[in-house]
N, C-alpha and C positions, 0 to 999 in steps of 0.2 A: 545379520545373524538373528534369527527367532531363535528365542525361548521356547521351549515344552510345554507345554499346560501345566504338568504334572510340578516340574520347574516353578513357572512363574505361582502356581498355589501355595506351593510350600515359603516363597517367598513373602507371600502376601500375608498367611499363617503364622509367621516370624515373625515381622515386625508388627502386627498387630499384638502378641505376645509380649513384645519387647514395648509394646505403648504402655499394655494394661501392668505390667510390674513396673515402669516408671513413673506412671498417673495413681497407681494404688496408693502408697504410701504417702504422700498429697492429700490423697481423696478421704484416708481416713484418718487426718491430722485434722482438717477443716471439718470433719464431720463430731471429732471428738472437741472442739473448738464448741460448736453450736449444740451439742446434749450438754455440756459439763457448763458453760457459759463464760468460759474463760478468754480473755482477753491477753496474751502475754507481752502483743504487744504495744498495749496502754499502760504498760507499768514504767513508771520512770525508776531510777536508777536504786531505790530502794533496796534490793539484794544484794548488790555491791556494796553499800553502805554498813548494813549489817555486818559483811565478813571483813571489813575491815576492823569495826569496833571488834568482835572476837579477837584478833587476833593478838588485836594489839592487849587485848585483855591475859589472854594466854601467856605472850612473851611477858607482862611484866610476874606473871606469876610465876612462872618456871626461873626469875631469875634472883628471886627467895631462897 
C-alpha cells in the first residue's frame, strides 16, 4: 500500500511540528540558563532548608 504525496507531506509537516513544540520549551529553558547565568542545578539543598526553619518559626508563633 503507497501513500499519496499529498499524505505522506502532511505527515512529515506534523511531526516536524510536533518536534519543534517538544524541543522549544527545552530550547528556551537552556537558553534562559546561559543569558541570566543561573545554575539551578549547582545549588545544594539550601531552599529546603530555609522553608523549614519558616515554618517551624510560624507554628511556634501561631501557638501564643
Amino acid at each position: 500500500m503507497k501513500l499519496e504525496q499529498s499524505t505522506k507531506t502532511q505527515i512529515i509537516r506534523n511531526a516536524s511540528l510536533s518536534l519543534l513544540l517538544y524541543i522549544l520549551p527545552i530550547a528556551l529553558m537552556f537558553g534562559t540558563f546561559a543569558i541570566t547565568g543561573q545554575r539551578p542545578w549547582e545549588k545544594k539543598h539550601q531552599h529546603k532548608q530555609e522553608n523549614t526553619v519558616k515554618t517551624k518559626n510560624s507554628n511556634s508563633q501561631d501557638n501564643d
